[in-house]
TIMAR-930892 format. One record per residue (C-alpha): x, y, z; residue number from 1; residue in three letters. Coordinates in Angstrom, 3 decimals. Layout:
% residues N
NODE	xx	yy	zz	pos	code
NODE	X	Y	Z	NUM	ALA
...
***
This chain:
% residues 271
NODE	xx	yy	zz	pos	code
NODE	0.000	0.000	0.000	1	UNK
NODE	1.163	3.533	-1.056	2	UNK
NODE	0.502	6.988	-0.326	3	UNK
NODE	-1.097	8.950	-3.248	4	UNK
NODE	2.132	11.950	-3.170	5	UNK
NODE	5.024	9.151	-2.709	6	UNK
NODE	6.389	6.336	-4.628	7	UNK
NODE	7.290	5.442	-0.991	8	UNK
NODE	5.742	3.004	1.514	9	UNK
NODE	3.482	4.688	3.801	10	UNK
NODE	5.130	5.542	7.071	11	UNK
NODE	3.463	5.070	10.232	12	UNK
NODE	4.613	6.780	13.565	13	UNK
NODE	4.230	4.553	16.047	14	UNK
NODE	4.272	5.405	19.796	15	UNK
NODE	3.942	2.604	22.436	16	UNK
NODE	6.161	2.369	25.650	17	UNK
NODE	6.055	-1.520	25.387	18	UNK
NODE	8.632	-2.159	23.804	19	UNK
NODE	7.430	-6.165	22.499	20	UNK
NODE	4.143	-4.811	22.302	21	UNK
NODE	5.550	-2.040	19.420	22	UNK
NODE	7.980	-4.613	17.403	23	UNK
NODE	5.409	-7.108	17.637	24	UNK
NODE	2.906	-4.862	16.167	25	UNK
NODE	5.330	-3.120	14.024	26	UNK
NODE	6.689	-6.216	12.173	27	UNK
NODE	3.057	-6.970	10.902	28	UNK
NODE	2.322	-4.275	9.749	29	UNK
NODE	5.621	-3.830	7.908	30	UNK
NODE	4.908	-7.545	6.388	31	UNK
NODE	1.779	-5.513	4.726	32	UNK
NODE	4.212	-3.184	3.294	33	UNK
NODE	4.393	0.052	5.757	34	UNK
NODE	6.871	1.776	6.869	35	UNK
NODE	7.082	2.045	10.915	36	UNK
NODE	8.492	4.458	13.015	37	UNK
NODE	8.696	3.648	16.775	38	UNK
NODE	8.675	6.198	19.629	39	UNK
NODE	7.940	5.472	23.422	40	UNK
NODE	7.100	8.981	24.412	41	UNK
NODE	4.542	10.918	22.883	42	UNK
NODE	6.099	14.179	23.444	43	UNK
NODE	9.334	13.207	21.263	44	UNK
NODE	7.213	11.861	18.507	45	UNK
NODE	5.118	15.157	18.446	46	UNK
NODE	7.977	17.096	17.601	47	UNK
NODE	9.315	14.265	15.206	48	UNK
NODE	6.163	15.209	13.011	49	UNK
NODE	7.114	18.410	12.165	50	UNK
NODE	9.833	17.391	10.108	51	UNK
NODE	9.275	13.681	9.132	52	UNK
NODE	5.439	13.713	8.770	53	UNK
NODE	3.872	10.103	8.816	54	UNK
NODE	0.493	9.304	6.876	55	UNK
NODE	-0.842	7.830	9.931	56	UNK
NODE	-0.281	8.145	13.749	57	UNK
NODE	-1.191	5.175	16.119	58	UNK
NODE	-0.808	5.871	19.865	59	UNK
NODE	-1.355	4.115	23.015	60	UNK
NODE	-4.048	5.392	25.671	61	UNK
NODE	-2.089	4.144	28.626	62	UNK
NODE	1.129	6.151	28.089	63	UNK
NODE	2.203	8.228	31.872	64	UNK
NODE	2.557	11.857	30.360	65	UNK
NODE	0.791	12.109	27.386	66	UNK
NODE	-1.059	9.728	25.421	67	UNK
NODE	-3.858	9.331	22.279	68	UNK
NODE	-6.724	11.003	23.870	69	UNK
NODE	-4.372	13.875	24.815	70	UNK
NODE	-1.906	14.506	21.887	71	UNK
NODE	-5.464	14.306	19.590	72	UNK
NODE	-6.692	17.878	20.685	73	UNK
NODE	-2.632	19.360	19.590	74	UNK
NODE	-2.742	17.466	16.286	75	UNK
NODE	-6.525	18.725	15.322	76	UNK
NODE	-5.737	22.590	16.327	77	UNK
NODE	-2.460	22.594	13.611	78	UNK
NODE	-3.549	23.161	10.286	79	UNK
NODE	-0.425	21.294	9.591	80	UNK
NODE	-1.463	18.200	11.311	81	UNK
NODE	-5.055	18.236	11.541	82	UNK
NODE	-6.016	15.520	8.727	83	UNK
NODE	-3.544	12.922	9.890	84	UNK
NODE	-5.359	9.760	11.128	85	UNK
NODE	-5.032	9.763	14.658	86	UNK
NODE	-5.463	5.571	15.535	87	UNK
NODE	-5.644	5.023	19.133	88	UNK
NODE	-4.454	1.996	20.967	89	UNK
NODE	-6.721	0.933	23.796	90	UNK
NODE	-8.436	-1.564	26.223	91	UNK
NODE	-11.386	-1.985	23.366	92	UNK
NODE	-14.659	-1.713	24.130	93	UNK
NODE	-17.734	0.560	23.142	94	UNK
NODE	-17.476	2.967	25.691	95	UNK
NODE	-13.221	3.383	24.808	96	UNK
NODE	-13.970	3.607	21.033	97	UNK
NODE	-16.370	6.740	21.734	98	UNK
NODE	-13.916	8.376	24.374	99	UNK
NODE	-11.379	8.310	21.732	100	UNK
NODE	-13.545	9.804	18.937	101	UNK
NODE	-14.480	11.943	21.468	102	UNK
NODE	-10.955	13.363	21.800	103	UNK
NODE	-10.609	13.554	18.327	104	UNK
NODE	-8.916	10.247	17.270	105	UNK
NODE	-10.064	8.285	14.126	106	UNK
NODE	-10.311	4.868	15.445	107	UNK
NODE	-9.346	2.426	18.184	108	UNK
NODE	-7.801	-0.777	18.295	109	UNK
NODE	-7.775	-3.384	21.091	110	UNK
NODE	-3.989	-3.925	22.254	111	UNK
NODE	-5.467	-7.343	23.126	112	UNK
NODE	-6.099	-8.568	19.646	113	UNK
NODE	-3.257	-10.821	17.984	114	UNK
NODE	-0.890	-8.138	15.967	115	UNK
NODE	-1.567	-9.173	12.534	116	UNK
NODE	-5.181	-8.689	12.920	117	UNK
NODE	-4.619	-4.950	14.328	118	UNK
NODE	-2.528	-4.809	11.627	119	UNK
NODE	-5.176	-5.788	9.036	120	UNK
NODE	-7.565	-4.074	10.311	121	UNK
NODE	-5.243	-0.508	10.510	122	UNK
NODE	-4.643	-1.475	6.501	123	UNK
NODE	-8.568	-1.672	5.543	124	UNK
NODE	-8.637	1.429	7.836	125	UNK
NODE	-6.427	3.436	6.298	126	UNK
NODE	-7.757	2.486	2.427	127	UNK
NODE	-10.735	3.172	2.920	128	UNK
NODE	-10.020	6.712	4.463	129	UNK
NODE	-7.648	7.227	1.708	130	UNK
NODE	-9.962	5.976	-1.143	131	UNK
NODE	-13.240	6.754	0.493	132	UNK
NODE	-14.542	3.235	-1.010	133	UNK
NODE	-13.874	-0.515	-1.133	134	UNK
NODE	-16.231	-3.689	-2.086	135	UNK
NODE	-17.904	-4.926	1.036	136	UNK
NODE	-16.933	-8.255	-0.045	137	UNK
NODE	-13.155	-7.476	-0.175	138	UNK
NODE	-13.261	-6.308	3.331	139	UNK
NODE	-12.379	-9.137	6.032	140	UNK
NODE	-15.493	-8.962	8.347	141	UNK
NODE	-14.057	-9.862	11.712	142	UNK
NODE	-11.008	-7.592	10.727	143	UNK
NODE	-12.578	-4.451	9.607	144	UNK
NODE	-16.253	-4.514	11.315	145	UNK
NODE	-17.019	-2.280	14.178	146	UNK
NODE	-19.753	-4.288	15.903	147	UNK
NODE	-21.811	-5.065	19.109	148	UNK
NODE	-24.648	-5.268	21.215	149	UNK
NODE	-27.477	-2.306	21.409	150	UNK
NODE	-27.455	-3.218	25.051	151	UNK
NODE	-24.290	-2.170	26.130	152	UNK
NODE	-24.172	1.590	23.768	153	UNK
NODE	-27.430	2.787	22.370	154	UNK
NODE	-28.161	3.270	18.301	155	UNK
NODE	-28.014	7.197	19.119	156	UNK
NODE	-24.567	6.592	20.601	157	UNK
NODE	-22.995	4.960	17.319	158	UNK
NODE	-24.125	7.119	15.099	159	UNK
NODE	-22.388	9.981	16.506	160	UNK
NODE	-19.434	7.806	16.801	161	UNK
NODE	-19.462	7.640	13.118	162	UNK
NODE	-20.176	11.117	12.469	163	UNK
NODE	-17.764	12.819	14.753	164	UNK
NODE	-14.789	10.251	13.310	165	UNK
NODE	-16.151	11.061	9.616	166	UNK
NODE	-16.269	7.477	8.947	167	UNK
NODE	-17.521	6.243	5.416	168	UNK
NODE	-19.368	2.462	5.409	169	UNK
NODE	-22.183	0.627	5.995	170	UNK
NODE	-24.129	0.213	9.668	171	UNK
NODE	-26.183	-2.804	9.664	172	UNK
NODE	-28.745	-2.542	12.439	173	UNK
NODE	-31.004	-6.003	13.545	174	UNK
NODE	-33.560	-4.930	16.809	175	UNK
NODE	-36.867	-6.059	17.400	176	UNK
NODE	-38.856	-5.316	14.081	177	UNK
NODE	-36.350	-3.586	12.570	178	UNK
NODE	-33.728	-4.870	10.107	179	UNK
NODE	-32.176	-1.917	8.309	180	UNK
NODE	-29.478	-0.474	7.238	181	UNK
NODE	-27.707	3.111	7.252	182	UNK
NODE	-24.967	4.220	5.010	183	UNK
NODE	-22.278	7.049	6.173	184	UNK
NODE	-19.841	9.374	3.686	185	UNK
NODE	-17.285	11.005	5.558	186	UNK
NODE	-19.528	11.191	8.665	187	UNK
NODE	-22.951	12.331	6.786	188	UNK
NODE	-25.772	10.006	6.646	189	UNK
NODE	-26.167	8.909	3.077	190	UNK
NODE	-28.563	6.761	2.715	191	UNK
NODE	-30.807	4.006	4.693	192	UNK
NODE	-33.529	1.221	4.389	193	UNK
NODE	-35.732	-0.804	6.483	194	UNK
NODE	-38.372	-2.800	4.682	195	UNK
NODE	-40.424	-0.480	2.348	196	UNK
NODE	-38.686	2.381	3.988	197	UNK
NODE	-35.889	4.619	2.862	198	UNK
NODE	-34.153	8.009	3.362	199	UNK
NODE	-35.462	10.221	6.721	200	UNK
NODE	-38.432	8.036	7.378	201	UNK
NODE	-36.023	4.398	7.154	202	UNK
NODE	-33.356	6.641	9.588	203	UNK
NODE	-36.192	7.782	12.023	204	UNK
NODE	-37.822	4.238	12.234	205	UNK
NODE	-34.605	2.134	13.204	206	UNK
NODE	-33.503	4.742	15.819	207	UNK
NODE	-36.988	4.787	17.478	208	UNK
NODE	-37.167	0.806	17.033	209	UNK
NODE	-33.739	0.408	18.691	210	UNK
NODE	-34.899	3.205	21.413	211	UNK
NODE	-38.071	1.009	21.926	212	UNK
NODE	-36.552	-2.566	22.692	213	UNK
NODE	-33.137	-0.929	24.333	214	UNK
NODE	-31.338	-4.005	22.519	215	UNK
NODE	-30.085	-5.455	19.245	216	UNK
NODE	-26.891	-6.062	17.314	217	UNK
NODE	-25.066	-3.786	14.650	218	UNK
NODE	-22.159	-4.004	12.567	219	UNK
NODE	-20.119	-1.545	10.656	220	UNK
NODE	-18.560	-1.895	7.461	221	UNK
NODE	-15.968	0.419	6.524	222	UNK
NODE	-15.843	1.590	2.978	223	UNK
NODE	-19.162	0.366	1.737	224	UNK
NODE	-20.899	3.203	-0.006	225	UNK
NODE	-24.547	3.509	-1.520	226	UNK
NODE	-25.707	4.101	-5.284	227	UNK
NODE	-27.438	7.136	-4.528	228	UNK
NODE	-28.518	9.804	-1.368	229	UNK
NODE	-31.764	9.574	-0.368	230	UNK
NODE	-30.689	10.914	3.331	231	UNK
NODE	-30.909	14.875	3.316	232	UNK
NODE	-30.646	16.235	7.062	233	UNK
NODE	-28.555	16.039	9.932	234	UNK
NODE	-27.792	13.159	11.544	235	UNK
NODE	-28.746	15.317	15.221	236	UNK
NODE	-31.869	16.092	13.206	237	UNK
NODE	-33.260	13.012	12.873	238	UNK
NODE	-32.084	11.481	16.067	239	UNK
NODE	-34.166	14.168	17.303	240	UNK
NODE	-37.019	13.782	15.762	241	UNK
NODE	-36.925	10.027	16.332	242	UNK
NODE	-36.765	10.522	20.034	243	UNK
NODE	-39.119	13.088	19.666	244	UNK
NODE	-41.640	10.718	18.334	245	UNK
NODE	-40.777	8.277	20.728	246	UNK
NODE	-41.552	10.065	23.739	247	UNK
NODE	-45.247	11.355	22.025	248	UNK
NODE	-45.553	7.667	21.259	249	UNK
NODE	-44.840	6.400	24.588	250	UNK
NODE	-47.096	9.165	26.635	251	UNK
NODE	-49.969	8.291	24.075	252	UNK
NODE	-49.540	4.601	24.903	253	UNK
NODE	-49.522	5.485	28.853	254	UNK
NODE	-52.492	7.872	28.255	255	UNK
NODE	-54.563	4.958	26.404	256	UNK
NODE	-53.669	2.467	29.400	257	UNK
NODE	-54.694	4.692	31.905	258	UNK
NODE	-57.777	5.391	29.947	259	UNK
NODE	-58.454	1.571	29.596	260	UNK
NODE	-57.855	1.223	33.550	261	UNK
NODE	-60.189	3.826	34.167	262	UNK
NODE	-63.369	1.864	31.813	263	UNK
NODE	-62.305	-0.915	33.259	264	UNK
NODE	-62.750	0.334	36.896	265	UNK
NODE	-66.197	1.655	35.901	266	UNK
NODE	-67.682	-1.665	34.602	267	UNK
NODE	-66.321	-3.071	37.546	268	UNK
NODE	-68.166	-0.798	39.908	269	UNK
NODE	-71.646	0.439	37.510	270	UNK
NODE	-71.830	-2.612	35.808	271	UNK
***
């Protein structure tokens, strides 16, 4: 893999203060053909950018003075340095992944995952930000899908993971009655379908179905794009109108139980 302005591999700047962990990462992901330069402090590397600048920046969370979450705010207030993917390296979860977009970081990675699949996934990563699209079917699932369990982070939750990281793919979403499926350019909602559904209304049902049954699975495919926009507004639009709806449809439902309670009390005691 190259970068567009250089015949070159692309470099990587590294910064880990394991040691193993850093040459055991770094070797695969020079066997995919990048260039790796290691650094244990964060502080040394920052400085190390302004004169050899990498195409990509992965950086532990765990580091004692500075780590990903805080060298992402100095990176995104340079012009010079604001577009370089900032790829954290973390304890994994949900609930990491959004503190780092948060920050401003690009992705995660789990430091527990076996080093050639980190490395895969960095690669598939890094393509698809660079080309902004790749087939779904050339894309590894269980290397390049962001996935999990409605339970544990809420439908509202991921999609503002994916907007605030401008991520470009496919979210598959499977809860209760709804099976749909949203697609995301550089952070925007696209396009999205559930059953006859498509566009706003497709968007606006699958957030209120997920809101509804507070569980479900989703998935993530980075790079898959859609044939054509049929998604207009804001993504904090339509999460608001969806929850907007919600709650109307939840006090109408309360307001029709009580009501039904209430007849029922009467034929109880005028029968």
């Amino acid at each position: 893999m190259t970068a567009a302005s250089s015949p070159g591999p692309m470099r990587i700047l590294l910064i880990d203060s394991n040691v193993y962990f850093a040459k055991r990462l770094g070797d695969a992901l020079k066997q995919l053909g990048f260039e790796v330069v290691p650094s244990t402090k964060a502080a040394y590397a920052l400085t190390m950018i302004e004169w050899n600048t990498p195409a990509a920046i992965l950086c532990a969370t765990n580091l004692r003075e500075m780590g990903a979450l805080e060298i992402a705010p100095i990176l995104r207030a340079d012009a010079k340095t604001a577009n370089i993917p900032l790829i954290a390296i973390g304890s994994g979860g949900d609930k990491a992944l959004l503190e780092a977009y948060r920050a401003g970081c690009d992705d995660l990675v789990d430091r527990h995952r076996a080093p050639t699949e980190t490395a895969e996934h960095i690669r598939s990563f890094l393509f698809s930000r660079q080309n902004g699209f790749q087939p779904t079917q050339m894309l590894p699932t269980a290397e390049t899908a962001l996935s999990g369990n409605l339970s544990h982070l809420d439908l509202a939750g991921v999609v503002q993971m994916l907007e605030q990281s401008r991520q470009t793919g496919a979210l598959h979403i499977n809860a209760a009655e709804a099976d749909g499926i949203i697609f995301f350019e550089a952070g925007e909602i696209f396009h999205a379908e559930c059953g006859p559904l498509f566009g706003d209304e497709a968007v606006i049902h699958i957030v209120k179905a997920c809101n509804a049954t507070g569980k479900g699975v989703y998935k993530f495919i980075y790079g898959a794009t859609a044939p054509q926009r049929t998604v207009l507004r804001s993504a904090t639009d339509l999460l608001l109108d969806a929850m907007r709806e919600f709650d109307e449809s939840e006090r109408d439902n309360a307001n029709t139980d009580q009501q039904d309670k209430t007849e029922e009390r009467a034929e109880r005691e005028f029968p």
